[in-house]
KELOMI-716594 format. One record per residue (C-alpha): residue in one letter; x, y, z negated. Coordinates in steps of 0.02 Angstrom, whole numbers, padded with zeros to 5 digits, always signed. Each point is the difference from the previous one (the first is absolute). Last residue first. Layout:
aXYZ/...
END
This chain:
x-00466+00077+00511/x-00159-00113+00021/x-00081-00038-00155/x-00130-00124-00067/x-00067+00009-00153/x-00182-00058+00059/x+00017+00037+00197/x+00150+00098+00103/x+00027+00170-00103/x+00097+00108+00093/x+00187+00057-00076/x+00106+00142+00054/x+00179-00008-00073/x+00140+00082-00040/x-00098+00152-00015/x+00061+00045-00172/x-00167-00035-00120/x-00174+00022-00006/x-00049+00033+00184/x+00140-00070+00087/x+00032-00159-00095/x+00159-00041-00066/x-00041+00061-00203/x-00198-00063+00038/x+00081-00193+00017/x+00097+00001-00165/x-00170+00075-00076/x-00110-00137+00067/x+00118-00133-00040/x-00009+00075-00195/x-00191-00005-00007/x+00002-00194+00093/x+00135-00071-00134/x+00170-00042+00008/x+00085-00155+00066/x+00091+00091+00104/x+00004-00107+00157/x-00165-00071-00079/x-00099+00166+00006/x+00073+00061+00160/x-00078-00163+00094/x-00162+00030-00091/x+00024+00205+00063/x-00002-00084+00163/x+00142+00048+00120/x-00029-00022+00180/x+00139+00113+00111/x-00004+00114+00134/x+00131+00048+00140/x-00002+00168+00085/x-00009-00025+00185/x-00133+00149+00016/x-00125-00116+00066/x+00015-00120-00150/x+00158-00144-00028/x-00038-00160-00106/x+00098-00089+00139/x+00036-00155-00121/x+00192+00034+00023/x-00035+00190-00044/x-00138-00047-00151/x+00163-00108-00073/x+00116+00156-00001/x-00137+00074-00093/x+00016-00128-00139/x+00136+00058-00057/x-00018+00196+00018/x-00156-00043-00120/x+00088-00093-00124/x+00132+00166+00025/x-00160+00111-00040/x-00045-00140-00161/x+00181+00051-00074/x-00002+00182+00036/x-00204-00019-00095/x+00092-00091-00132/x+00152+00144-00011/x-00158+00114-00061/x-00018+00134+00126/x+00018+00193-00065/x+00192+00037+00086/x-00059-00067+00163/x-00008+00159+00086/x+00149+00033-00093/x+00115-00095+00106/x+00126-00112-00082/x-00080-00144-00090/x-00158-00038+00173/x+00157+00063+00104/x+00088-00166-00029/x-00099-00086+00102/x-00050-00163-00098/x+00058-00166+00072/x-00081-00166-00040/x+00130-00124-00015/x+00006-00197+00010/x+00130-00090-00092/x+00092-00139+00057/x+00151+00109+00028/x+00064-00016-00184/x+00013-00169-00001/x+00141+00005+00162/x+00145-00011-00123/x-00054-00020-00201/x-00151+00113-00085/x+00017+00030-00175/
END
């Protein structure tokens, strides 16, 4: 039970709810919705740090390590979360570059 004011100590990420009701999205696991609204997170971070290219889109750092132990899951699984979002593999919700050893840019 939460008393009073407890229950707004609690951080949120929040998923859009068209990753549940647009089929577009219909084949991604609720872990890669999950790790996209980790990713919508930490964007808002990249904006305050001016992580910002030429086109004004804003761009994260997300390691696969980092992904590992936010899931705790293992580097084959984080690798197929990640190929759901990405725009060759996966639903175009993301484009990732590879940025050194395991390294990605997103």
């Amino acid at each position: 039970f939460y008393y009073e004011n407890e229950s707004e100590q609690f951080v949120f990420y929040r998923i859009p709810k068209l990753l549940f009701t647009d089929a577009r999205f219909s084949r991604i696991s609720t872990d890669a919705k999950l790790l996209y609204a980790i990713f919508l997170d930490r964007m808002s971070l990249s904006r305050k740090n001016g992580w910002v290219d030429d086109d004004k889109r804003v761009y994260i750092y997300f390691s696969v390590k980092e992904i590992m132990a936010r899931f705790n899951i293992a580097s084959e699984k984080c690798t197929k979360i990640i190929s759901e979002l990405d725009d060759l593999k996966g639903c175009g919700l993301i484009h990732k570059k590879r940025q050194g050893q395991n390294n990605h840019l997103l």
